[in-house]
C-alpha positions as CSV (number, residue, x, y, z in Angstrom):
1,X,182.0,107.8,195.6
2,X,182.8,104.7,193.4
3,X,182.1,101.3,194.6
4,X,184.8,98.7,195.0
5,X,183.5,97.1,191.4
6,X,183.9,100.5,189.6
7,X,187.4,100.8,190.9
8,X,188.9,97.8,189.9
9,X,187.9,98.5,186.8
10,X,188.8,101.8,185.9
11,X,191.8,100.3,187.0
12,X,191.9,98.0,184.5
13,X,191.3,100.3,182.0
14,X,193.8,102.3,183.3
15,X,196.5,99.1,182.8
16,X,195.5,98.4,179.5
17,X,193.9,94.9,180.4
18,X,191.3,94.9,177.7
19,X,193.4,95.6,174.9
20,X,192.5,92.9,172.7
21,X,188.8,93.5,173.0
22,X,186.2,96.6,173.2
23,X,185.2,97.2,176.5
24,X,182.1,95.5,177.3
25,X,179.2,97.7,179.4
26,X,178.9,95.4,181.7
27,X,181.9,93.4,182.9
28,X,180.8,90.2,183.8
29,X,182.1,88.9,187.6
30,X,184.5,86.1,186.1
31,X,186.2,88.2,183.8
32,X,187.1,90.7,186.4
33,X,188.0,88.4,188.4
34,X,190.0,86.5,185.9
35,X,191.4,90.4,184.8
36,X,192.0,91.7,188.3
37,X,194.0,88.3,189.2
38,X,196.3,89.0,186.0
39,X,196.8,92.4,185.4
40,X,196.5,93.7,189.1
41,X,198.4,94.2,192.4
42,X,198.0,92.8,195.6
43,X,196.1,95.6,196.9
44,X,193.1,94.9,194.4
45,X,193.3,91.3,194.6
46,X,192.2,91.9,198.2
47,X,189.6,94.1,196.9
48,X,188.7,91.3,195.1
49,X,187.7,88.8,198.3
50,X,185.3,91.8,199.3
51,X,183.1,91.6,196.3
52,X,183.5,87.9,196.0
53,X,183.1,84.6,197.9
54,X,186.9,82.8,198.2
55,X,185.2,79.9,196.7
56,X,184.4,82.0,193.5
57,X,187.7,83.8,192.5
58,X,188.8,80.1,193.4
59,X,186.9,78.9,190.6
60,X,187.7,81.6,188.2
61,X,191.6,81.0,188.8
62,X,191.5,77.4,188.7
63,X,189.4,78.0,185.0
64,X,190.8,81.0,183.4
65,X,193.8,81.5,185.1
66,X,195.7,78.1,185.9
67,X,195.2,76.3,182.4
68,X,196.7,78.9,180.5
69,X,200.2,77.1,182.2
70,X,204.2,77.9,182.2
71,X,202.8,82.0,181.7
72,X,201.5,82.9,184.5
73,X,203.2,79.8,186.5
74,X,204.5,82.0,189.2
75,X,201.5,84.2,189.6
76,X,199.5,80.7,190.1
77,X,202.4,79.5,192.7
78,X,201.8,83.0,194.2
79,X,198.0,82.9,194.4
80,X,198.0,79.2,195.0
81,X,200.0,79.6,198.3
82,X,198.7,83.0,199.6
83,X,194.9,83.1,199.1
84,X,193.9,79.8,198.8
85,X,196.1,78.3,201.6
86,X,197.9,75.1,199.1
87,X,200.2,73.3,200.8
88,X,202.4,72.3,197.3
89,X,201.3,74.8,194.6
90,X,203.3,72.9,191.8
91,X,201.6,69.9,192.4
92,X,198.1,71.0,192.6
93,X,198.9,73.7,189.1
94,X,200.2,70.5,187.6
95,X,196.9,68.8,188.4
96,X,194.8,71.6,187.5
97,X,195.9,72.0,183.9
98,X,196.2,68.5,183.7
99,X,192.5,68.1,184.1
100,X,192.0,70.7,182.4
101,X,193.3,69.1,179.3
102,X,191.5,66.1,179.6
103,X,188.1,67.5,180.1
104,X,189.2,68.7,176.4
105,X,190.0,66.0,175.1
């Protein structure tokens, strides 16, 4: 029986989500997390939040997800507001990539 881990990604396989890069053996946890948020439903995102601490696929979203902006701006108010419980998602994206620019800087 495949684990949880194996699941999600054969399922990214399946979608396609590494086709800019040769799958790696091992998939390191941010970047399935990071790849699970984007490319996946809401049925593996939960699967997600068994594997992984809240806190964690927190971190990877805010990261990897959030700065990459006006894309994936209504997957971030979507994730924003339904797993991580924030009260005014545009505010706190806006933030995010905000700082996220300025730590570049």
């Amino acid at each position: 029986m495949n684990s949880d881990r194996e699941i999600l990604i054969q399922k990214l396989i399946a979608s396609n989500s590494f086709w800019s890069v040769k799958i790696p053996q091992e998939i390191p946890d941010d970047v399935l997390i990071e790849k699970t948020l984007i490319y996946l439903d809401l049925e593996e995102i939960n699967l997600l939040f068994t594997l992984f601490s809240s806190k964690k696929i927190k971190q990877v979203w805010r990261n990897r997800v959030v700065p990459q902006g006006d894309y994936y701006h209504t997957l971030n108010k979507l994730l924003a507001w339904m797993y991580f419980g924030i009260k005014n998602p545009d505010r706190y994206i806006k933030t995010t990539i905000n700082q996220h620019y300025n730590q570049l800087a």
